[in-house]
C-alpha atoms as one frame of an Amber mdcrd trajectory, in Angstrom:
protein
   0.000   0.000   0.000   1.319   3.520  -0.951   1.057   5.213   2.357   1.482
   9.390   2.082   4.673  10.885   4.855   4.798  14.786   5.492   8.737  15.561
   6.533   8.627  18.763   7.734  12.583  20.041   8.215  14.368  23.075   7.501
  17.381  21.316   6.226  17.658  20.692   2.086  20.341  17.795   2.400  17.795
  16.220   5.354  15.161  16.471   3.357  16.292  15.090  -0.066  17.848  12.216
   1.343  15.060  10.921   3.639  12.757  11.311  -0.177  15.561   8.949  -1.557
  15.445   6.563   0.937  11.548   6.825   1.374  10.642   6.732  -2.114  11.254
   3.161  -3.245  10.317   2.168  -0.484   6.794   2.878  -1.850   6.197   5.728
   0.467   4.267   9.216  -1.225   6.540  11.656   0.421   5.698  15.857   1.019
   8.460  17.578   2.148   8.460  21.277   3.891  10.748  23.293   5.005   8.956
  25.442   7.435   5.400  25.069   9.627   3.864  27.892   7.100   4.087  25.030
   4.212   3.360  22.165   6.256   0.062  23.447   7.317  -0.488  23.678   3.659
  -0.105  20.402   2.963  -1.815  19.233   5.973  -4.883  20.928   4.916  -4.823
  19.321   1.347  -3.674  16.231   1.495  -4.754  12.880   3.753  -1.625  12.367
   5.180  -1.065   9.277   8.001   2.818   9.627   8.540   4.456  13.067   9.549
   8.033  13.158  10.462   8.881  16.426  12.177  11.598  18.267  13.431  11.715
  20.338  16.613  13.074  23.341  15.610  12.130  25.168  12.796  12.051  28.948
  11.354   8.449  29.948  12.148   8.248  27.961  15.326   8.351  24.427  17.355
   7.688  21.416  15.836   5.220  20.415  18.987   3.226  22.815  17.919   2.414
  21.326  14.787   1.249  17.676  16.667  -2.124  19.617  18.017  -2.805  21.088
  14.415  -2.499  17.303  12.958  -4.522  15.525  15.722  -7.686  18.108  14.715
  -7.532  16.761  10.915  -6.082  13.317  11.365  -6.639  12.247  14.804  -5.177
   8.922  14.343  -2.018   9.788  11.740   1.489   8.695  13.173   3.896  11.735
  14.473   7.431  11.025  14.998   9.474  14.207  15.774  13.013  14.563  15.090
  16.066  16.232  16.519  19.573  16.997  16.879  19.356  18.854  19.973  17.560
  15.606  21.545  17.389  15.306  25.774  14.931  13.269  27.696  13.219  16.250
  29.175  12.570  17.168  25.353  10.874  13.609  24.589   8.798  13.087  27.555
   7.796  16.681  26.164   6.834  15.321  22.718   5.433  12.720  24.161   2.977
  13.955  26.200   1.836  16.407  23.419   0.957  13.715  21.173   3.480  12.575
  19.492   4.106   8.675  19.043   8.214   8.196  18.955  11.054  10.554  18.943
  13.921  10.092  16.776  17.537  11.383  17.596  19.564  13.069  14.520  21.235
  12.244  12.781  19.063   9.357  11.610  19.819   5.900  11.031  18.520   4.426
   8.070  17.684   1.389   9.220  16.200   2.263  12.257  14.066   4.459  10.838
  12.453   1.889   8.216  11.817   0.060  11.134  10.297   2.510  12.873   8.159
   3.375  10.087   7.025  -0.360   9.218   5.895  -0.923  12.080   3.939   2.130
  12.261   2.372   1.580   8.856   1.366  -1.581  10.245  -0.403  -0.549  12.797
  -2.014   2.219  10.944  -3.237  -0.854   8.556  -4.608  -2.684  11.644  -6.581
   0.684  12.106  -8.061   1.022   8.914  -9.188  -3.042   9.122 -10.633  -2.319
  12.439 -12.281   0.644  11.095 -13.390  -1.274   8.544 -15.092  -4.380  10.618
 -16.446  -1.705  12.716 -18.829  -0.859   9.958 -19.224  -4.109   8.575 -20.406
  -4.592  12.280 -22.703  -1.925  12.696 -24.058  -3.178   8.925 -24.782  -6.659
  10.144 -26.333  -5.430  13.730 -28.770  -2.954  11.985 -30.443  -5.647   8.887
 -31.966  -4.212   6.036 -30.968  -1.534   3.516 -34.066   0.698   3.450 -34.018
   4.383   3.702 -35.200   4.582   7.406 -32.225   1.993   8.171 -30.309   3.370
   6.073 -30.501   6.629   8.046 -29.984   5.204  11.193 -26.716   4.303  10.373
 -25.331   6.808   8.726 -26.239   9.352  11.967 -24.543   6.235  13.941 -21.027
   7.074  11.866 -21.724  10.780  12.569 -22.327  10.005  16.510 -20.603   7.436
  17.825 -17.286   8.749  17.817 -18.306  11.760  19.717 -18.826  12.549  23.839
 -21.649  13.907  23.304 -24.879  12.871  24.971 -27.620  10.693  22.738 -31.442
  10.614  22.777 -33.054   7.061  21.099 -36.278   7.625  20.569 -38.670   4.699
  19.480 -41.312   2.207  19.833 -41.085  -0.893  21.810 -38.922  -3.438  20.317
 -37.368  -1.444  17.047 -33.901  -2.045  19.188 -32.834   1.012  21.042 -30.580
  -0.730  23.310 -28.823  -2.619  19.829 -28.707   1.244  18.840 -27.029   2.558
  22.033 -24.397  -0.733  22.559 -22.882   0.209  19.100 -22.710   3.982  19.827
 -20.312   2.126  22.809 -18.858   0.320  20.358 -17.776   2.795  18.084 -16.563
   5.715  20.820 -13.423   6.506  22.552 -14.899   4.624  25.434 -15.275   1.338
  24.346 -12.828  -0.193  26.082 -14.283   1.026  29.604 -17.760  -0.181  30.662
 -21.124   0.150  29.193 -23.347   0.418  32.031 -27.042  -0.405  31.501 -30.171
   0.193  33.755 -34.148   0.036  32.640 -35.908   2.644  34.471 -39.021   1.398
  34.271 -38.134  -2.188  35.385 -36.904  -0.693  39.311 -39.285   0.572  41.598
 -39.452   4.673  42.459 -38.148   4.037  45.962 -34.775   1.884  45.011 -33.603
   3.853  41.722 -31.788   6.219  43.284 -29.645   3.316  45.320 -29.437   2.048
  41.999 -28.238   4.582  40.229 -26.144   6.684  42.795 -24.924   3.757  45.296
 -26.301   3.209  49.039 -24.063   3.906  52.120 -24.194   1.237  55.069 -26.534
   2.113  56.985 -28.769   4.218  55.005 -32.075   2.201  55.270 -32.898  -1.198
  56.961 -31.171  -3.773  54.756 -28.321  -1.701  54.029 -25.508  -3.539  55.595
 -22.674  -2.343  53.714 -21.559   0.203  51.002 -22.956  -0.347  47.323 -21.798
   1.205  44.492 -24.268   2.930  41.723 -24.232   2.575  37.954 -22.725   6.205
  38.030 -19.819   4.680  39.377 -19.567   1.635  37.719 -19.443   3.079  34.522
 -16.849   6.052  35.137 -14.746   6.571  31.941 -17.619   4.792  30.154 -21.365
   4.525  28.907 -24.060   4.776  31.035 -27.211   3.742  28.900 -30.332   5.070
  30.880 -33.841   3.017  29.055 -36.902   4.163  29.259 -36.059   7.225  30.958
 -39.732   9.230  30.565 -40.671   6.322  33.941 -37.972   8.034  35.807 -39.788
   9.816  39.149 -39.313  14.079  38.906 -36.938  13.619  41.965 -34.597  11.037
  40.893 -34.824  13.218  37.316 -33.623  16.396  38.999 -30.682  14.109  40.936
 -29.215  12.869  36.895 -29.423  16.605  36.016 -26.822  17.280  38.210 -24.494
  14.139  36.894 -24.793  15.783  33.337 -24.465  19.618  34.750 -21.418  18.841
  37.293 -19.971  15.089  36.861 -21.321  15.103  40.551 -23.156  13.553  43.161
 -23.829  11.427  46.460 -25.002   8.066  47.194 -28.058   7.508  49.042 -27.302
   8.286  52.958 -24.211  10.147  52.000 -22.361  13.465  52.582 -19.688  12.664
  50.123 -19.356  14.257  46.873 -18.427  12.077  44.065 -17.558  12.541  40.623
 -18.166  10.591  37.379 -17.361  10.731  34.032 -19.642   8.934  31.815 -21.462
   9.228  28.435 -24.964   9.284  28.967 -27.485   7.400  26.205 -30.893   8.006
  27.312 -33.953   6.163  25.487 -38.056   6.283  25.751 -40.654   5.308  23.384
 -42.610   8.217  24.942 -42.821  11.482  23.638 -40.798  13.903  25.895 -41.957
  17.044  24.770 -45.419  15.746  25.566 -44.617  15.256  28.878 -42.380  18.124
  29.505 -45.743  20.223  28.902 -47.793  17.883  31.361 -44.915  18.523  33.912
 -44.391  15.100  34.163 -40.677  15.837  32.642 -38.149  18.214  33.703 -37.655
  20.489  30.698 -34.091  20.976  31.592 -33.484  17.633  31.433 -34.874  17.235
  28.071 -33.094  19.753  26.848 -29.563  18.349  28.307 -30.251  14.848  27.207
 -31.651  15.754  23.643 -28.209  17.244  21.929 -28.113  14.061  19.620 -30.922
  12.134  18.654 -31.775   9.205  17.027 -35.115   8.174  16.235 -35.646   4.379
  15.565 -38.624   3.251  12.725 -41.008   1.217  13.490 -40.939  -1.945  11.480
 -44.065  -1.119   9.692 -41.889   1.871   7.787 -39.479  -0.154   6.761 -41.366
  -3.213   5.533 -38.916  -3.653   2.625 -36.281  -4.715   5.510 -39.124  -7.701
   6.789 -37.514 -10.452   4.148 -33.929  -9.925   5.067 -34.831  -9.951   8.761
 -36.767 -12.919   7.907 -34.146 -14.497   6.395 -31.669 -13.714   8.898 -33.431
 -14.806  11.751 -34.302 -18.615  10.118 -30.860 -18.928   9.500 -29.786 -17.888
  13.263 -32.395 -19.706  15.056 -31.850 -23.089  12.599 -28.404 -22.773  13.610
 -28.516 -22.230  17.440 -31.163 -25.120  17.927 -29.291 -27.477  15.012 -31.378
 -27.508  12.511 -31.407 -27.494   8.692 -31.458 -23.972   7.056 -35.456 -23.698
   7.577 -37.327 -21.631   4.975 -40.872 -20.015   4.394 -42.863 -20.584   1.602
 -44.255 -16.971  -0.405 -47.776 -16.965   1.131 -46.214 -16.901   4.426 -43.434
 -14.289   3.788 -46.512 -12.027   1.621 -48.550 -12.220   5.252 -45.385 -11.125
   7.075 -45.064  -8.067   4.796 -48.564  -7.197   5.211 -48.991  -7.093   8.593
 -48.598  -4.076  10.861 -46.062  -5.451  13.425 -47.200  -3.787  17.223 -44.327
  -5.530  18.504 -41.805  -4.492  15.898 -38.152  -6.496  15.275 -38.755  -8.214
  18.982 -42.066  -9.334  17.529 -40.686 -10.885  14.241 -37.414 -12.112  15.978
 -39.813 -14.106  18.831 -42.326 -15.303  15.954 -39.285 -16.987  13.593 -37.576
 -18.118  16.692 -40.904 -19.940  17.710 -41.379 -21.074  14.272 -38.133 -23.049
  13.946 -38.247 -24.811  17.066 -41.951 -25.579  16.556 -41.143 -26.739  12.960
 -41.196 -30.100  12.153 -39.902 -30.174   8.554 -37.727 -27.628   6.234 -40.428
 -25.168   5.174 -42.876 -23.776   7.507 -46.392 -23.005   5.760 -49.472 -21.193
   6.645 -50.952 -23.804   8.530 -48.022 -23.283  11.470 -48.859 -19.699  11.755
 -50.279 -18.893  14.787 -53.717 -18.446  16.161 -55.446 -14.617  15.513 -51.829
 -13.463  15.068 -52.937 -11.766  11.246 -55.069  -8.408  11.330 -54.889  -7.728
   7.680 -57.388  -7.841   5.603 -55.806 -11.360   3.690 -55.576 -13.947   6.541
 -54.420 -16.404   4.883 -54.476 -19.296   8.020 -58.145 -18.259   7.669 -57.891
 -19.285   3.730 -56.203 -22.532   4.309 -59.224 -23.622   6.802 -62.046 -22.558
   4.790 -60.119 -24.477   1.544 -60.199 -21.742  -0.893 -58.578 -22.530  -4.213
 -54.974 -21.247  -4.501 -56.181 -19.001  -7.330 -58.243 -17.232  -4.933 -55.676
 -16.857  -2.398 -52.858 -16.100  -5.006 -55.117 -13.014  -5.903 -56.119 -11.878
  -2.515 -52.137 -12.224  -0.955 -51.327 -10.523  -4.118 -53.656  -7.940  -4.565
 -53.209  -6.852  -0.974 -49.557  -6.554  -0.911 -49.240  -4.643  -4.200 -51.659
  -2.308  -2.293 -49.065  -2.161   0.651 -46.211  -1.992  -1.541 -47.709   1.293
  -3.255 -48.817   3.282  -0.067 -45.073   1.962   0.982 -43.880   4.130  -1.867
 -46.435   7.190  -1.593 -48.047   6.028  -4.612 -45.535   5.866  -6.979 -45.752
   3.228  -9.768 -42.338   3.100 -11.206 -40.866   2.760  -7.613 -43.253   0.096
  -6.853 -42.746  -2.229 -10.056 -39.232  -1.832  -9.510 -39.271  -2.770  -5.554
 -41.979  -5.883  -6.999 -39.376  -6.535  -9.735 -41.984  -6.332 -12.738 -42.618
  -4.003 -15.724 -44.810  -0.781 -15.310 -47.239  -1.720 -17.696 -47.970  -5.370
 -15.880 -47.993  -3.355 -12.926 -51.136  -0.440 -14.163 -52.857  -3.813 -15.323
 -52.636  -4.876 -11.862 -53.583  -2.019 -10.124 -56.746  -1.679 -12.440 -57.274
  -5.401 -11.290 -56.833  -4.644  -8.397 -59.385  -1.625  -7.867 -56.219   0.305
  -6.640 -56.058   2.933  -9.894 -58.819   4.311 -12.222
């Protein structure tokens, strides 16, 4: 791989022989005498490797590390001099930089240096890489409401700044918030979780802040919160609208100071987490009925991600189909199980209350209630349809498979239209037939004039 080096030094002879040694070595090397042109550079090019002296005309060296970690956070900086002492690289060092090279330089040491440095800038970009394969596999389907989702995720993650998932039951908040952990600065320290609604009003606080011994009957020693446990972390906060106005004004003060005390304490602790806060209630709604601290809202709402409901993304329902057979076969060791296009036509009809959690728990059921490699109409369950084509309800009263063919067909082409706001050429191409078989359809159909 041709990786790009910045060698920023003001002497000629330095410079032209580090090119000639760099060069066929199949390194892209930018060379600059002063900071003036290096900044230049920096600010055109995507440069990983910079190679930089200490002193130069217009300034120190060090001072160039901060102006490379704002473009190129994870580029390598080795700084160079002849005038080398410890004191000066512990300095570098702690600045940013990631080795310091006494002059003059040894070619073979240097090589070295930079091999293994382009190695583990190659280990960054595969990481970086499975990272998004990752977030690609976690979040199935490639529909525009997914699709969204995971392109704010890119834009997100990496940050420190606080997240709001919004969402119905089951579309997979907590999926959401583990890979914003994932992909931050933080994900090697905890991720912290706690469902609001799940603890009672009168132990939340203990949960969340920590008890000290003796605080209440029971308490027999010192308990740490989730606060604490997840210092330098994530602290994922679900269903956060069930959270009690007292304990609420308590987690304003974690995001306003870093601070607070555990239950029956004086002591004032500090934390520094990430807070991910989810509901699938409507906030605002509830900041008006004063049943929701306004400041609060407004601290926890500086991102926000709002999760579709499966029903708007029903072009994702085969793929999650698909993937979930092939999971659930797997984990109960069974043959890749399959279901047959009747079934799979129901699935994309139907309205989904329970969203992903609902389809994941049906298929899951499905499998291990399956007795052979295809599961059929007749193994859906009872009064689990409310469209208007039941087909369970077709296979008991023995209609003709005409009649259902037409039904199944006519209603999802119906779905499949208001899916695409009416328009014909994007629903023939989703349906994967022409436009004209498609009008003849819809006139079939009832559904155009």
């Amino acid at each position: 791989m041709n990786n790009k080096i910045l060698i920023v030094d003001d002497e000629d002879n330095i410079l032209r022989s580090l090119k000639m040694i760099l060069s066929p070595e199949g390194f892209d090397v930018f060379l600059a005498p002063n900071l003036k042109l290096a900044g230049e550079i920096l600010s055109q090019e995507n440069i990983q490797l910079y190679l930089v002296d200490v002193y130069l005309p217009d300034g120190n060296g060090t001072d160039f590390i901060e102006q490379i970690r704002q473009k190129q956070p994870n580029a390598v900086v080795i700084m160079i001099s002849g005038h080398a002492s410890i004191k000066m690289a512990i300095n570098a060092t702690r600045l940013g930089a990631d080795d310091f090279i006494e002059k003059p330089l040894s070619k073979d040491k240097l090589l070295l240096t930079l091999k293994n440095f382009v190695k583990r800038l190659e280990l960054q970009r595969k990481f970086a890489e499975l990272e998004r394969r990752i977030i690609a596999d976690q979040l199935i389907g490639e529909s525009k409401p997914i699709y969204k989702v995971k392109e704010q995720l890119k834009k997100i993650a990496p940050t420190n700044s606080k997240v709001l998932i919004t969402g119905e039951s089951g579309t997979g908040k907590e999926i959401i918030a583990g890979l914003i952990h994932m992909h931050s600065g933080r994900n090697s320290e905890p991720f912290v979780k706690i469902n609001c609604a799940a603890i009672p009003e009168d132990l939340i606080e203990a949960e969340l802040f920590g008890v000290e011994k003796g605080a209440y009957t029971g308490a027999t020693e010192r308990r740490e919160g989730k606060f604490t446990q997840a210092n330098k972390g994530t602290i994922f906060l679900d269903e956060i609208a069930d959270m009690s106005l007292k304990t609420q004004t308590k987690v304003l003060r974690v995001l306003q100071e870093g601070e607070f005390e555990r239950v029956g304490g004086n002591e004032t602790l500090k934390t520094d987490v990430r807070i991910i806060a989810a509901t699938n209630k409507n906030l605002n709604t509830l900041v008006q009925e004063g049943k929701f601290r306004e400041d609060l809202y407004f601290r926890l709402d500086v991102l926000s991600i709002v999760v579709p409901p499966l029903r708007d993304r029903a072009e994702d329902i085969p793929v999650l189909v698909d993937y979930f057979l092939k999971k659930f076969s797997q984990e109960n060791n069974r043959k890749d199980i399959s279901v047959t296009d009747a079934v799979l036509a129901q699935l994309c009809s139907y309205r989904w209350p329970g969203n992903v959690r609902e389809l994941r728990n049906l298929v899951e059921r499905l499998v291990i209630m399956s007795d052979g490699d295809d599961i059929d109409v007749d193994q859906l369950p009872e009064n689990f349809f409310s469209s208007q084509i039941n087909v369970k309800t077709a296979f008991q009263q023995k209609q003709s498979l005409r009649d259902v063919r037409e039904k199944v067909e006519g209603e999802y082409t119906r779905f499949c239209l208001e899916r695409f706001e009416g328009n014909v050429s994007k629903t023939a191409q989703f349906l994967g037939v022409d436009r004209t078989y498609l009008y003849k359809k819809l006139k079939k159909f009832g559904l155009k004039d």
